[in-house]
Each structure stands twice: as structure tokens, then as C-alpha cells.
N, C-alpha and C positions, 0 to 999 in steps of 0.2 A: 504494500500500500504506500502509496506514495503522490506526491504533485505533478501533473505532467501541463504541457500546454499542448493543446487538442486540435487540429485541423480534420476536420470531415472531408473526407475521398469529393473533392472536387468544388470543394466552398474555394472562394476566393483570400486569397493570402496578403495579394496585396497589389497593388493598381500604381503606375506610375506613367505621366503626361509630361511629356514635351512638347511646349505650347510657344505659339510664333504671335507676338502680339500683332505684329504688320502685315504677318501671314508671311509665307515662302511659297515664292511664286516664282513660275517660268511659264516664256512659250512655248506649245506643242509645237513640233514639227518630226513631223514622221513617227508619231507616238513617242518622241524623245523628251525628257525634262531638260534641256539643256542646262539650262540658269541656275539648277540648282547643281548639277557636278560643281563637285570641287569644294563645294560649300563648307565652312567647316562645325559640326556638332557637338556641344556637350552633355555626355550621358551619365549622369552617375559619377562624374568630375574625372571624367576619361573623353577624351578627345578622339572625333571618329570625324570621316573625310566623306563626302557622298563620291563616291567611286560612280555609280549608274543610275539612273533614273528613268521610269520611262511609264508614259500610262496606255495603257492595254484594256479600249474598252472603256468600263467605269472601274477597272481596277490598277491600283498606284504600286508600283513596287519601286522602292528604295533597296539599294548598297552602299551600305557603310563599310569604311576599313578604317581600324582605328589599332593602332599599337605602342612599345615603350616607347619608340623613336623614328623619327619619320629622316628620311636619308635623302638627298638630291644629290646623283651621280651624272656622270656624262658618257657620251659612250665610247666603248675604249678605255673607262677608267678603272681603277682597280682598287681595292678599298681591304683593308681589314678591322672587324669588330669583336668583340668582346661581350656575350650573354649569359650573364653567371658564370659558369664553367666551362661554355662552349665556343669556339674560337673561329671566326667565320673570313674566308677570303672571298671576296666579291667581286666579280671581273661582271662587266657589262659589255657581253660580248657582241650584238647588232639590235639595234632598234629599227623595226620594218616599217618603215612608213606607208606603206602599200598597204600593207595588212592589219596595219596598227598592234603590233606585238613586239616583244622581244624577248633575247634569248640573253642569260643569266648565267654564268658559271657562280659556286657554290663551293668551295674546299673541291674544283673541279668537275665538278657533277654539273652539268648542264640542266637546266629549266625552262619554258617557255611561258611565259605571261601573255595573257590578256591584261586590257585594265580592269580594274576587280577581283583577279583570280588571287590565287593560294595557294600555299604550297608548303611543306610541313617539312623541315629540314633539321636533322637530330630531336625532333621532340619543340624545336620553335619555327611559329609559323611567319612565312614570308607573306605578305602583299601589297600588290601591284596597287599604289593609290591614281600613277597619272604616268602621262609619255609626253611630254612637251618637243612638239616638232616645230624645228626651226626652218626657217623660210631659203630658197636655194641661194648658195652662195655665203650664206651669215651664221651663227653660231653654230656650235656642233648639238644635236637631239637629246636631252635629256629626259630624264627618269626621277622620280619620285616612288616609294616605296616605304614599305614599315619594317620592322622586324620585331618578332615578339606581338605579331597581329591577332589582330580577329576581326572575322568579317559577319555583319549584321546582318539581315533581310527582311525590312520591314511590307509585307503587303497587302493590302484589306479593298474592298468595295467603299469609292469614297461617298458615296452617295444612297449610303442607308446608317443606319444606326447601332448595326449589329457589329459584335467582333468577330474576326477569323481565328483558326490555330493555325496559321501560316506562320510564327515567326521562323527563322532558321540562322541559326550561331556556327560560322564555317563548315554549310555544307548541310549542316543537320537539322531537321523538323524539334526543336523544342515539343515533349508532348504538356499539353494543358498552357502551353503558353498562350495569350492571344492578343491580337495585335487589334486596333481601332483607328485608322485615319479621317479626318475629318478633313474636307476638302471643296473645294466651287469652281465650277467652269463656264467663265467666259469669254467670248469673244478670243478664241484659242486661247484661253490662258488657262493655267492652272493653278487655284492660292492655293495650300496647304494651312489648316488653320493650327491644327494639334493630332500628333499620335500619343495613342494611348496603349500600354503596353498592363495588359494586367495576366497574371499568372495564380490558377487555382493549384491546391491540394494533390500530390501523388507522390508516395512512400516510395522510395529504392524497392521496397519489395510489395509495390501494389496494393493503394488502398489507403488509408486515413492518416494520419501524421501522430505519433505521439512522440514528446520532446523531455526529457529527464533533466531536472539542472543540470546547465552546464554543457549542454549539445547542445551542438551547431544545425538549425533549420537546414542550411546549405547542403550539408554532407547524409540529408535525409531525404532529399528529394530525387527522384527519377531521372530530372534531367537539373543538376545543379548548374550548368550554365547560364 
């Protein structure tokens, strides 16, 4: 017998809004968000990049990349970092401007980026935040990137009231997560007023949450990211 704190198999734990007073807004063009790539996010006082944007429909799907440190290389350059214990050489071996890609050495392991992509290299995740191409003749093509990333995926119907369980944290379906975009379109544009990001109840081992002083919520949930 003893005190616990109780979460019921799918009650709501806890609700969290990222709210735009002026709204965030871009033109459409070709279902693309343009105006908001690039943009930069604070979530949870971790800094995260809009990598993609694009609406589909009535439905908004955001990419965040957000990690310890955001890098600008050039290409042909060669860099070495230090992540805790892990020791990383970084060669920027071609930025395709045709295809908009590029290719990555890694303690010699080659990688291919898109922007937005990901890549998980010793246990730390690489990503791709932007490819800055320079115009012919003038600077050489650079790269922006994180290391120690993680990439977001916020996307919901912005034109009802309901939430989705669409979120996805590098790759992965959050289960009970759920995301709520709030949003208006006019005149080709797009505001964004507020996502809302709320996440109910689910035990590591399926089913209600019970917590003993001194545990950690986090390390009891199904999907702790």
C-alpha cells in the first residue's frame, strides 16, 4: 500500500501550444510553404529550424530539425567535432544543385542528404537543416546542418477542430501523441495561428500509468520521446 500518481490508459497528460501572435504565414505555390522554411522555432527552450513545409489539401505538414549545434560548412570543406565521447571528421564532399542534395563523408562513410533528412551516425543523429546555393561564378555552395539532431513532424487538418496522432520524432509515429494546427487561407496564403501538441496516457507495458515517488513519468511511457 502505498501513494502513487495515476494516469488512466488514455486520459490526457498534458497539452502544450505554440502560439504565433501575428500568425506565421507564407504563400502557396505549388503546395509549398515557402516563407516559413528556415524559420527559426522555440520548443520546450530547444531551438528547431523549419526544414519543409508544404500544404496538401487542407492538410499542413511541418519539418523541424532542431539539435546541440547547428554547423555552416562549404563545400570541399573538412571539419572535425567532438560529441561527448564521439569524434566526428566531416568532409563535404558535392552539393548537387541539380538535385538539390548532397553527399557527406563521416569518419569516411559517405551519406546522402536531402534537406530535412537524417541520419544516425555512432548513436548521434545528423540533419540536413538547408543547402545554400550560390549564384554562377560567386561564392562556393554551402550547407547548414545539426549534429546531435532531431527531426519533428508536425501535421493535422487545419480547418476543423479535431487533433490527429500524426506526430513523428525522427522517423517514428509517437503512439497517443497528437498534434492540432490551427490555420486560415486566403487569397493563396497561408496564417498559421497555433499548434497544439497534446499527448495522452500509455505505460511501456500497455495500459494506465502508475508512478511511485521518485519515478520519472518519462521513463514510463511507450513512446518517451
Amino acid at each position: 500500500v502505498g501513494d502513487f500518481l495515476y494516469f488512466k490508459e488514455s486520459d490526457q497528460i498534458f497539452e502544450y501550444q505554440l502560439e504565433f501572435e501575428n500568425g506565421f504565414e507564407s504563400d502557396i505555390d505549388n503546395n509549398e510553404l515557402e516563407d516559413l522554411e528556415d524559420e527559426k522555432l522555440r520548443i520546450l527552450n530547444n531551438i528547431y529550424f523549419v526544414s519543409n513545409a508544404k500544404l496538401n489539401g487542407n492538410k499542413v505538414e511541418l519539418d523541424l530539425v532542431g539539435g546541440t549545434a547547428q554547423i555552416l560548412m562549404e563545400e570541399g570543406e573538412v571539419a572535425n567535432y567532438k560529441i561527448g565521447n564521439n569524434e566526428f571528421r566531416i568532409y563535404v564532399d558535392n552539393i548537387d544543385d541539380v538535385n538539390k542534395r548532397i553527399l557527406l563523408k563521416v569518419n569516411d562513410q559517405e551519406y546522402q542528404f536531402y534537406k530535412g533528412d537524417i541520419e544516425i551516425v555512432n548513436g548521434i543523429i545528423f540533419g540536413l537543416n538547408n543547402i545554400f546555393f550560390s549564384e554562377a561564378g560567386e561564392n562556393v555552395d554551402k550547407i547548414a546542418f545539426m549534429i546531435g539532431a532531431e527531426k519533428i513532424r508536425f501535421e493535422d487538418n487545419y480547418n476543423d477542430d479535431s487533433f490527429s496522432e500524426t506526430l513523428r520524432v525522427n522517423g517514428r509515429r509517437i503512439s497517443h501523441g497528437f498534434v492540432k494546427i490551427k490555420a486560415n487561407k486566403e487569397n493563396n496564403k497561408l496564417k498559421i495561428f497555433d499548434i497544439r501538441y497534446r499527448l495522452k496516457a500509455n505505460s511501456k507495458d500497455g495500459g494506465s500509468i502508475f508512478l511511485k515517488d521518485g519515478e520519472n513519468l518519462k521513463h514510463n511511457l511507450e513512446d518517451p520521446d
